[in-house]
N, C-alpha and C positions, 0 to 999 in steps of 0.2 A: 504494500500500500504506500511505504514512504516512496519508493520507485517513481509510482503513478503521479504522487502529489509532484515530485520534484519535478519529473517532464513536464508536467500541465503548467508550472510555476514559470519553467525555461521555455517553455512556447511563449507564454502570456508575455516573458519580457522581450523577447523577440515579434513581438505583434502578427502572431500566428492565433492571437484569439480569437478572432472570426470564423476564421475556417475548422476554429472547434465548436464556436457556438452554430457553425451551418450542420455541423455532423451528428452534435447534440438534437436541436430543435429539427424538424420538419424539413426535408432538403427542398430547396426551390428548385422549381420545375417550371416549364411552358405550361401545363396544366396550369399548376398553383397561382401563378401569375396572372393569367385569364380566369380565372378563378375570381381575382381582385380586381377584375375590372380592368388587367392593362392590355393595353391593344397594340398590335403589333404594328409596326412604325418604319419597320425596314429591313431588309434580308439580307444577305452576303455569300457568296459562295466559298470554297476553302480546296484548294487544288489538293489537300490529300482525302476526300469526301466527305459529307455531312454540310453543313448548313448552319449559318450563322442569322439569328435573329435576335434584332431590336424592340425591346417591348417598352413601351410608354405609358405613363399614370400621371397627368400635371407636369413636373416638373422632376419627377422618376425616370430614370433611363435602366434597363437592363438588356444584358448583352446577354445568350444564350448558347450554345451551340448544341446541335443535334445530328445524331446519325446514327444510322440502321447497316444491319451485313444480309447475306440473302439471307443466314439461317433467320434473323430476329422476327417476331411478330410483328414488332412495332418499332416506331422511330425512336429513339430513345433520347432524355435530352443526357448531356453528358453533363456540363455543367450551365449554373446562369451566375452573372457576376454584375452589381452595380454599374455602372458608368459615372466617373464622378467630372 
């Protein structure tokens, strides 16, 4: 357990908090984000495959990206990250 606390402690001073409160809480998604009302804004393509979208709320920007292989069912979002 002091293991645990110590890494959590040396992330947090390395400003890797975020990326433990995204893993913690609820992970953002395309869904989750349309979910809230934000509406997609812009797209982009990525020369090694998947897809880059821009979601908007007011004055919210989120960047996304997504992609799929033949096996998957679904498009999957990989990650979605603020825009500041």
């Amino acid at each position: 357990m002091k293991i645990r606390n110590s890494i959590c402690l040396v992330l947090f001073a390395f400003g890797a908090a975020p990326a433990l409160a995204q893993t913690a809480a609820e992970k953002v998604t395309v869904s989750s984000l349309l979910a809230q009302d934000y509406a997609i804004a812009g797209t982009s393509a990525t020369p090694s495959g998947g897809a880059g979208l821009f979601l908007r709320k007011g004055a919210k920007l989120y960047f996304c990206f997504v992609s799929e292989t033949r096996q998957s069912a679904t498009v999957a979002t990989e990650y979605c990250k603020p825009v500041e």
